[in-house]
N, C-alpha and C positions, 0 to 999 in steps of 0.2 A: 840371095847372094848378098853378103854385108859385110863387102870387104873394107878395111879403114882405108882411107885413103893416106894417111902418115905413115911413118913407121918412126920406132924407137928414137930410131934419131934423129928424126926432124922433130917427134913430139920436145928429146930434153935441148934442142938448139933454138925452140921459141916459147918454151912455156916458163913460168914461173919457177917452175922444182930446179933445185940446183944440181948440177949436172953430176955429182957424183952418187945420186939419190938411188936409189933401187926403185927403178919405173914399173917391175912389175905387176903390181897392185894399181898402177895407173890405166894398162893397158885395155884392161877389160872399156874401160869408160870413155875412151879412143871411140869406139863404135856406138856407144850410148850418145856423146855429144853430137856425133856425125849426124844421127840420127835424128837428134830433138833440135839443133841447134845449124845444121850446114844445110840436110837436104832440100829443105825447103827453097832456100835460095837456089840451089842448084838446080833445081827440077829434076824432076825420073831420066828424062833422057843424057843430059850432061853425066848426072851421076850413073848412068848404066854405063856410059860410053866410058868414064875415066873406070871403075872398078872394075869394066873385062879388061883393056889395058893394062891397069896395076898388076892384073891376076898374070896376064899372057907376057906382062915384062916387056912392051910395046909403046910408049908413053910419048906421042908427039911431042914436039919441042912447045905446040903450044900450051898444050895441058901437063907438061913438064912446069913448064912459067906458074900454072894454074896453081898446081899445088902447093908450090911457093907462097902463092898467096893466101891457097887455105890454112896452111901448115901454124901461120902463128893465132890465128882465133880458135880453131879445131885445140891446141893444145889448151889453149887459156879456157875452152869451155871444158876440154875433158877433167883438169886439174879443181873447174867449178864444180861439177857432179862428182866427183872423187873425195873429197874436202871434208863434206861427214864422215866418209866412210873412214879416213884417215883418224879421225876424230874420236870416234869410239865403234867398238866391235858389236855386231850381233851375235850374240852365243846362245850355250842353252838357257843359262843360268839367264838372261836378259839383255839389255843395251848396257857395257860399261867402256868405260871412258879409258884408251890405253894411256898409259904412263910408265915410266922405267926408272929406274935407278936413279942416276943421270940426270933426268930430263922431270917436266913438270907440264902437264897437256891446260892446256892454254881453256879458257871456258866460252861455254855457248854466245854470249855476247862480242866473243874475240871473231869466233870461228862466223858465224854472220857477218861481222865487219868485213873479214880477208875474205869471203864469199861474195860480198858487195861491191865491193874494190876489183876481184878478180872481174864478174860481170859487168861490170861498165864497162875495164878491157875488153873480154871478148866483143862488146857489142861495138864497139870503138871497128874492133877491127876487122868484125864482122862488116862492118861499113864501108870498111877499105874494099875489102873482097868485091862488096855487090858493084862498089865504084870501078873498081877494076874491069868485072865484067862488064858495066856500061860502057867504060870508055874502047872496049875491044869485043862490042858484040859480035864484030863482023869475023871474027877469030872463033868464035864460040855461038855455029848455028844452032845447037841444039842447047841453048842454055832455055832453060821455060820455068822464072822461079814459081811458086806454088803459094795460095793464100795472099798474095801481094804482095811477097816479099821485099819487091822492089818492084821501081815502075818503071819501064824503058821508054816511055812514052813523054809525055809533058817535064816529067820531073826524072831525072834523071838518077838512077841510083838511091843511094842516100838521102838524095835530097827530099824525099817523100818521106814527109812528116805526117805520123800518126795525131787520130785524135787524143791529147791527153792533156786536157783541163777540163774544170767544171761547167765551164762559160762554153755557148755556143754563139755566136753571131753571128749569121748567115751574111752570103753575098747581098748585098746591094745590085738590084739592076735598075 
């Protein structure tokens, strides 16, 4: 079962795309982001419990609040995985790059930049998210993020910083 936890209109009331965009070509990638980019945080049981809800149309007031606060990284990540494909087509003939009349498609070192731009948003507010859930576990028994997502323990949320320099220095005892 892999239902999005947005819909249409929450995805264009926090993403990037300007609101009078034709979303449809975004939607598919609604549930690719959810998938690579939310569940983890969320763990199997949180996200079971919000997408039978979404499905049954039942959505407590707290996991009403929840989606709120998935709603604007879930978009900014779906818009990140969407971004090539907007970029250029796969056909038969090969990869080619759309362009129109009109218009002039922007080139590969653009379209990484606004890819890298977009991802530090989502992860920005992917970190709100997981702070949110910290500050209101007691709201969300069944949150159990996956891989480490976050750590509810010592370090709260966000504040659990990955390993990421060259240098190690161990503790001192």
């Amino acid at each position: 079962m892999n239902t999005p936890l947005i819909n249409e209109t929450l995805f264009k009331q926090h993403s990037p795309v300007t609101y009078n965009t034709d979303i449809t070509e975004f939607v598919p990638y609604i549930s690719i982001a959810q998938e690579l980019h939310i569940e983890h945080v969320l763990g199997e049981p949180l996200m079971n419990e919000l997408q039978a809800q979404i499905t049954g149309n039942i959505l407590t007031p707290h996991n009403s609040d929840l989606i709120l606060k998935i709603a604007p990284a879930l978009s900014f990540y779906a818009v990140y995985q969407a971004l090539p494909f907007h970029w250029a087509a796969i056909v038969n003939k090969g990869v080619t790059v759309r362009e129109s009349e009109n218009s002039k498609s922007v080139d590969i070192t653009d379209i990484a930049q606004l890819r890298r731009w977009i991802k530090d948003d989502a992860d920005v507010l992917k970190n709100q998210l997981i702070d949110f859930l910290s500050r209101n576990s007691s709201d969300y028994p069944l949150w159990r993020p996956i891989d480490s997502a976050c750590d509810t323990s010592a370090n709260s949320g966000s504040a659990k910083k990955g390993f990421d320099s060259g240098f190690y220095f161990g503790k001192r005892t």
